[in-house]
BAMARPA-299145 format. One record per residue (C-alpha): residue number from 1; residue in one letter; x, y negated, z. Coordinates in Angstrom, 3 decimals, padded with zeros to 6 digits, always signed. Each point is the difference from the previous one (the first is absolute). Example, Ala and Ser with C-alpha at 12.3 -4.5 7.8 and 13.67 -1.06 7.14 Angstrom:
residues 2
<r pos="1" code="A" u="+012.300" v="+004.500" w="+007.800"/>
<r pos="2" code="S" u="+001.370" v="-003.440" w="-000.660"/>
//
This chain:
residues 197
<r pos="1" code="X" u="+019.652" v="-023.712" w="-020.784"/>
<r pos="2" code="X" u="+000.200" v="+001.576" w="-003.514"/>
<r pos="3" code="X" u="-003.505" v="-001.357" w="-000.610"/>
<r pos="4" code="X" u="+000.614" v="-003.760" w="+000.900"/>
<r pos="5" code="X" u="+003.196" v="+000.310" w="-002.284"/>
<r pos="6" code="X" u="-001.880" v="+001.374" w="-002.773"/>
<r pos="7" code="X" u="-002.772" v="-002.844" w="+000.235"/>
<r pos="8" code="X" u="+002.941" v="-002.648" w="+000.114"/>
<r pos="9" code="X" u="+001.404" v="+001.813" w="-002.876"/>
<r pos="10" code="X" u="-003.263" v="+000.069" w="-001.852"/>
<r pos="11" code="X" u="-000.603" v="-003.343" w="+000.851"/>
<r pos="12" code="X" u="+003.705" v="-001.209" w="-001.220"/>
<r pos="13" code="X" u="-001.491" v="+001.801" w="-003.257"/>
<r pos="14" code="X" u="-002.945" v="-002.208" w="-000.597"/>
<r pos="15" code="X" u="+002.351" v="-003.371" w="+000.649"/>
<r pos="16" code="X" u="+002.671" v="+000.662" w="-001.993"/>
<r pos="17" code="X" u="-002.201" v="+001.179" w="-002.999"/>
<r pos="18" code="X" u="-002.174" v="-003.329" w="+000.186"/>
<r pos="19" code="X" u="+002.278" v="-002.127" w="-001.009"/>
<r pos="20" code="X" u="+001.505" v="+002.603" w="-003.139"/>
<r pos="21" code="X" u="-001.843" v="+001.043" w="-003.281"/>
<r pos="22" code="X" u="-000.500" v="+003.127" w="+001.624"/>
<r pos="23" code="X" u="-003.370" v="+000.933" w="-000.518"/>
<r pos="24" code="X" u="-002.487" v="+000.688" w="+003.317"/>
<r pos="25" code="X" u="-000.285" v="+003.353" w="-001.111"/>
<r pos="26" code="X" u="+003.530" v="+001.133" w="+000.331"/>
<r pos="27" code="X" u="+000.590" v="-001.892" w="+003.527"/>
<r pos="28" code="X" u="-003.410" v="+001.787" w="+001.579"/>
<r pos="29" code="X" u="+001.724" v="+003.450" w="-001.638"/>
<r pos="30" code="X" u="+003.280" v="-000.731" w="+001.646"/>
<r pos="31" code="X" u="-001.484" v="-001.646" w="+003.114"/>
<r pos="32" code="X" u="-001.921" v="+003.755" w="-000.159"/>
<r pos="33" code="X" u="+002.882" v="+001.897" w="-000.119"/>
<r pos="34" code="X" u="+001.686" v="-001.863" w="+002.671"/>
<r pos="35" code="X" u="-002.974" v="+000.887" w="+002.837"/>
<r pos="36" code="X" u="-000.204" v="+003.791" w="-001.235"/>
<r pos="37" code="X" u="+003.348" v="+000.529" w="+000.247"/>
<r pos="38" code="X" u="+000.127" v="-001.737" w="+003.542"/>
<r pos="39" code="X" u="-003.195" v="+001.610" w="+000.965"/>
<r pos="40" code="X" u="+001.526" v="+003.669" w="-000.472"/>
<r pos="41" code="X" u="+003.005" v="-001.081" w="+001.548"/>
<r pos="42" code="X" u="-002.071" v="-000.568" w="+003.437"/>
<r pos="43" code="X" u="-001.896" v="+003.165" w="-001.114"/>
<r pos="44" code="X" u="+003.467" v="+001.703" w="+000.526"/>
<r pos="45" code="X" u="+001.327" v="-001.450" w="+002.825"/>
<r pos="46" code="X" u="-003.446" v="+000.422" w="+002.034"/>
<r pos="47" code="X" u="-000.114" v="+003.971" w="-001.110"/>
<r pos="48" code="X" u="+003.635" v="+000.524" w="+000.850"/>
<r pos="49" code="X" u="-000.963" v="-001.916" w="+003.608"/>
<r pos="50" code="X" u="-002.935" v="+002.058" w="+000.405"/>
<r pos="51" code="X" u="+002.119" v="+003.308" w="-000.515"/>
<r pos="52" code="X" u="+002.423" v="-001.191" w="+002.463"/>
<r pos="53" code="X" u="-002.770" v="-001.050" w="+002.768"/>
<r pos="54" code="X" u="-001.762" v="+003.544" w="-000.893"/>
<r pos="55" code="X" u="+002.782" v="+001.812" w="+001.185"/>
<r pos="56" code="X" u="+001.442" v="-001.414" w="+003.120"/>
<r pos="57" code="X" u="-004.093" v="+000.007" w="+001.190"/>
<r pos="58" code="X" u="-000.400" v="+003.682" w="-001.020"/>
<r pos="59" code="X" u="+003.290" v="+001.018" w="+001.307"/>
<r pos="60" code="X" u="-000.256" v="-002.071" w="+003.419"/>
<r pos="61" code="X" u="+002.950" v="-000.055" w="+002.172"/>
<r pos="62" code="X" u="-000.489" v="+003.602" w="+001.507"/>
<r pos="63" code="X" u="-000.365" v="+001.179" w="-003.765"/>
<r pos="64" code="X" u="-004.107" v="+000.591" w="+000.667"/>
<r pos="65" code="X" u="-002.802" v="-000.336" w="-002.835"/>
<r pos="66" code="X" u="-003.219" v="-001.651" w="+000.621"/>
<r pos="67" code="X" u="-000.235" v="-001.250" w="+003.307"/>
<r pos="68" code="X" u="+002.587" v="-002.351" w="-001.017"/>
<r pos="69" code="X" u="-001.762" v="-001.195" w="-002.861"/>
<r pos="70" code="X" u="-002.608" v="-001.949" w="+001.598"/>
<r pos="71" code="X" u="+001.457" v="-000.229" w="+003.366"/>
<r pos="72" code="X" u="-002.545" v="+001.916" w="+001.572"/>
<r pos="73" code="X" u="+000.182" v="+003.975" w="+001.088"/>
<r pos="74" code="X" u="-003.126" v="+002.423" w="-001.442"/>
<r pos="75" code="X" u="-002.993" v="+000.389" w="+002.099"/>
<r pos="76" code="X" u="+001.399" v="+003.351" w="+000.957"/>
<r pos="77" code="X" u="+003.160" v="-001.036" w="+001.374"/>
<r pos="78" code="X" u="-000.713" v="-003.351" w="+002.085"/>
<r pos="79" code="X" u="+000.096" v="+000.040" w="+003.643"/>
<r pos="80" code="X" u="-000.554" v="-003.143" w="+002.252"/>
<r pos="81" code="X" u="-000.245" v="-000.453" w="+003.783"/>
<r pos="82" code="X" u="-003.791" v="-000.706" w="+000.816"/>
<r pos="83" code="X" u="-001.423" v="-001.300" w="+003.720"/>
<r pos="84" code="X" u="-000.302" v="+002.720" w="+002.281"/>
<r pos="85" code="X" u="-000.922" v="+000.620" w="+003.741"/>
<r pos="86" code="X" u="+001.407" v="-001.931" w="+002.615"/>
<r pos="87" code="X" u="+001.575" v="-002.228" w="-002.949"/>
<r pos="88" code="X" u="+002.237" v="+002.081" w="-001.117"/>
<r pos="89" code="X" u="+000.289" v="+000.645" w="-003.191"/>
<r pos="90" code="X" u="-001.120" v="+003.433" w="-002.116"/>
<r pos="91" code="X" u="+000.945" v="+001.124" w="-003.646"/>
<r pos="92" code="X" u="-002.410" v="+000.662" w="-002.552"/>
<r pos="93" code="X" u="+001.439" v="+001.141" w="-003.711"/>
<r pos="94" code="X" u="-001.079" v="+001.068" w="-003.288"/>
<r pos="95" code="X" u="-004.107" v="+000.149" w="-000.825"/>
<r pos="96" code="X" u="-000.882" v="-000.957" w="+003.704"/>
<r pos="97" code="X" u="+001.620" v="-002.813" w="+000.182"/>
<r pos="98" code="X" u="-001.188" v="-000.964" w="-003.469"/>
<r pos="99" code="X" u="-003.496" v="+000.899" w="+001.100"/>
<r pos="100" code="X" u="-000.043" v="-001.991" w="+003.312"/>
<r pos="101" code="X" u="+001.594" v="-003.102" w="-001.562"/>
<r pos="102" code="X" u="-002.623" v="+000.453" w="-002.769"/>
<r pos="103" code="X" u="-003.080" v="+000.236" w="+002.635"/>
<r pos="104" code="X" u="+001.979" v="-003.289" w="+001.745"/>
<r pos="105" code="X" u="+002.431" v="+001.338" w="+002.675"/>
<r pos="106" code="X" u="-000.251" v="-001.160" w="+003.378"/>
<r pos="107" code="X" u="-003.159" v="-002.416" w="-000.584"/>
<r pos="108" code="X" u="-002.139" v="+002.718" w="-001.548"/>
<r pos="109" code="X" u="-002.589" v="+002.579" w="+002.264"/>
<r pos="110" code="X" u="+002.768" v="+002.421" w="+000.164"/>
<r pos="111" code="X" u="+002.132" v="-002.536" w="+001.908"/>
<r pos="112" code="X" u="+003.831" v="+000.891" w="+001.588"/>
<r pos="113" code="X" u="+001.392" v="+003.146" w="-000.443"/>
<r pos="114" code="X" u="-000.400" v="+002.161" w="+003.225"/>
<r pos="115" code="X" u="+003.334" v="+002.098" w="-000.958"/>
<r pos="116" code="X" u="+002.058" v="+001.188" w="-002.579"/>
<r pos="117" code="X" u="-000.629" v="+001.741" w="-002.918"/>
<r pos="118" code="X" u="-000.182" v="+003.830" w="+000.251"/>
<r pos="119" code="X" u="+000.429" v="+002.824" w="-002.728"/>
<r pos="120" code="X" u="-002.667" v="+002.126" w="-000.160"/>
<r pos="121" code="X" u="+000.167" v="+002.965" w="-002.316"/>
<r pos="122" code="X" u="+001.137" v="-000.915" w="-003.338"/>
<r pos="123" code="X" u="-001.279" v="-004.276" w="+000.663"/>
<r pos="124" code="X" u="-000.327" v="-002.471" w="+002.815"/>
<r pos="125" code="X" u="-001.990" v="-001.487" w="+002.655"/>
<r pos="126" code="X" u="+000.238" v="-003.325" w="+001.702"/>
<r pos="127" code="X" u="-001.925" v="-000.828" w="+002.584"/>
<r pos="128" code="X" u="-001.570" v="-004.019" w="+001.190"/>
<r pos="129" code="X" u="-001.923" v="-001.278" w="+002.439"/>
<r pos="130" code="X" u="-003.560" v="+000.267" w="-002.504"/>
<r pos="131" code="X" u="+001.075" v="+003.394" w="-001.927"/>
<r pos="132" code="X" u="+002.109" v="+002.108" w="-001.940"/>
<r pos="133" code="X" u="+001.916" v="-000.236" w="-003.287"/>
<r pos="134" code="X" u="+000.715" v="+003.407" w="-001.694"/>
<r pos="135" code="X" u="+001.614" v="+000.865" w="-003.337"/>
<r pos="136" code="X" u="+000.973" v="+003.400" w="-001.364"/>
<r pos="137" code="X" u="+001.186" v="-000.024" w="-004.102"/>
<r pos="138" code="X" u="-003.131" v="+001.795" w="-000.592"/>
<r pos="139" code="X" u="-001.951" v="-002.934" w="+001.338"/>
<r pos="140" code="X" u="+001.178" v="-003.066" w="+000.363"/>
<r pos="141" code="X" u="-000.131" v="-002.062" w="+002.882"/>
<r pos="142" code="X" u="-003.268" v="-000.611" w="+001.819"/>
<r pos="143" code="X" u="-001.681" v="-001.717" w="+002.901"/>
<r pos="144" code="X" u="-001.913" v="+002.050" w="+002.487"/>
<r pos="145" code="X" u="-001.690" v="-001.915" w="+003.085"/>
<r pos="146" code="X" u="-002.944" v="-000.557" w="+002.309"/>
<r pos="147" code="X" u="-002.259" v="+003.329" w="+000.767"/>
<r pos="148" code="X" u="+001.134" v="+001.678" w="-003.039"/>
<r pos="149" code="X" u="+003.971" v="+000.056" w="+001.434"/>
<r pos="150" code="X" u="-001.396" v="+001.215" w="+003.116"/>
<r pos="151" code="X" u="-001.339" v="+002.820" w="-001.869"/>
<r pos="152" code="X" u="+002.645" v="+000.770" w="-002.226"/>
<r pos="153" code="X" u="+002.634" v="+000.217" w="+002.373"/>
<r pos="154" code="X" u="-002.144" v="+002.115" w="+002.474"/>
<r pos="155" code="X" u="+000.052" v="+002.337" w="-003.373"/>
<r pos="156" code="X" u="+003.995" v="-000.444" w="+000.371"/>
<r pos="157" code="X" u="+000.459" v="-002.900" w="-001.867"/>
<r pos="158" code="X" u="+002.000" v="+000.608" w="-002.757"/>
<r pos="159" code="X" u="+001.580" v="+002.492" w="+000.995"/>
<r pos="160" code="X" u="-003.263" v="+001.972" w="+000.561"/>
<r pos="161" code="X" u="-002.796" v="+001.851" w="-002.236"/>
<r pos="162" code="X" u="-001.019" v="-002.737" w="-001.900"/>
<r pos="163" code="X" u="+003.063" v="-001.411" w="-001.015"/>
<r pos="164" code="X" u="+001.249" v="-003.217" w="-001.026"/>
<r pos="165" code="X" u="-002.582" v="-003.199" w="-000.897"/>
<r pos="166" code="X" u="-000.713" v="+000.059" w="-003.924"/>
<r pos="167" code="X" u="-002.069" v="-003.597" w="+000.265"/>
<r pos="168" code="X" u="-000.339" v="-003.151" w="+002.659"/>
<r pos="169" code="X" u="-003.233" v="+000.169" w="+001.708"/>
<r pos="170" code="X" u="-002.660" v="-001.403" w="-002.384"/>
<r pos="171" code="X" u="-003.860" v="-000.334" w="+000.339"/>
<r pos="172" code="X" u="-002.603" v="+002.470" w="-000.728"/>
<r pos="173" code="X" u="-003.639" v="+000.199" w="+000.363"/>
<r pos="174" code="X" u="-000.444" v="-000.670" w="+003.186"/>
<r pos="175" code="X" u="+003.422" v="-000.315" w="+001.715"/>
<r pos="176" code="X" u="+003.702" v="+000.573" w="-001.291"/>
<r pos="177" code="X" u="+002.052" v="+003.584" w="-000.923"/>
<r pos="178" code="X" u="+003.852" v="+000.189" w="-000.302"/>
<r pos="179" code="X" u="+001.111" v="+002.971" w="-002.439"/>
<r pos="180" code="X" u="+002.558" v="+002.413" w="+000.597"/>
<r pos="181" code="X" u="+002.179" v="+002.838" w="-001.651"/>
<r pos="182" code="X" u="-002.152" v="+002.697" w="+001.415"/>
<r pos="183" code="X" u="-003.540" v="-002.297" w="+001.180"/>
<r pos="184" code="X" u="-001.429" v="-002.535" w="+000.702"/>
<r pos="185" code="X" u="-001.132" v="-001.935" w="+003.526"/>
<r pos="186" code="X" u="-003.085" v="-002.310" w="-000.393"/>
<r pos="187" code="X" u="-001.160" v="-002.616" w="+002.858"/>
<r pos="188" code="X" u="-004.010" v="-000.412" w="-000.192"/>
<r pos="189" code="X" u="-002.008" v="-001.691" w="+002.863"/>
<r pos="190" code="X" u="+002.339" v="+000.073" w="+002.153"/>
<r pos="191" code="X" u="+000.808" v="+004.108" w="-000.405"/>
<r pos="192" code="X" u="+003.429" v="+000.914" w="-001.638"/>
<r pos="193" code="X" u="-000.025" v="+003.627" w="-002.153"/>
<r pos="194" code="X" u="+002.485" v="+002.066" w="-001.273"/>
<r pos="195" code="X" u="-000.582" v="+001.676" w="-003.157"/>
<r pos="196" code="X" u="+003.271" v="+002.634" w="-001.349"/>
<r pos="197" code="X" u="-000.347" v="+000.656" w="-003.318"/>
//
């Protein structure tokens, strides 16, 4: 608004001067003048809406900081109701949940979630129909699946010797190895071995 009045302003500036002695000079000066002055007039008013707008969205209505910023909760602290057996639903939270919507949820190999999530030390497992989701906040949240899950959980899982996963399955010469705190469990033609550190 403050703009479009200085540009009328400025404008009224250049008319009225063409028809005096005044020289071109002094109108383009005043015509100048009138758009700086409007221009940090917006300036204001825009910086003393922003300061407004920054606090109610840091405050929030409950009086939080950060989630209400962007509208969306940390990683850490989102929970959402995921297809389960039978179709009921099961909730996932925190760095599984972000971990199975990263690897695609339901359409991915690890399909629906087979129940909910359990604690398990000082982290989490969740189980699905095609593996296992674990996190600790020494590692992270990893996959573990296929032959090398069958392994690791007759190790006792997370819970057991070797710990929680430290990497997804990846390839190696000749087959694939997930990592753990305490080992490592490689699948090779068709053999699985468990390797403690």
């Amino acid at each position: 608004m403050a703009t479009t009045v200085a540009a009328l302003a400025a404008v009224g500036l250049v008319a009225s001067a063409c028809g005096d002695d005044t020289s071109a000079e002094d109108v383009v000066g005043s015509a100048t003048s009138a758009v700086e002055s409007a221009a940090e007039s917006v300036a204001s008013e825009v910086q003393g809406s922003d300061e407004t707008t920054g606090a109610e969205e840091t405050t929030g209505a409950e009086g939080t900081e950060g989630a209400e910023e962007t509208g969306t909760e940390p990683a850490d602290e989102q929970t959402s109701a995921v297809p389960g057996p039978d179709g009921e639903s099961v909730e996932l939270s925190g760095q599984i949940l972000a971990k199975y919507n990263e690897v695609g949820g339901e359409s991915s190999p690890l399909g629906m979630a087979t129940g909910n999530q359990e604690d398990v030390g000082d982290g989490n497992i969740a189980e699905f129909d095609g593996g296992i989701i674990a996190w600790s906040p020494d590692t992270d949240a990893h996959i573990v699946w296929g032959e090398i899950r069958v392994a690791w959980e007759a190790e006792g899982g997370a819970g057991g010797e070797l710990g929680f996963p430290v990497s997804d399955e990846h390839p190696i010469d000749g087959g694939l190895q997930s990592d753990f705190a305490n080992g490592h469990i490689t699948y090779i033609d068709g053999q699985t071995e468990v390797v403690m550190d």
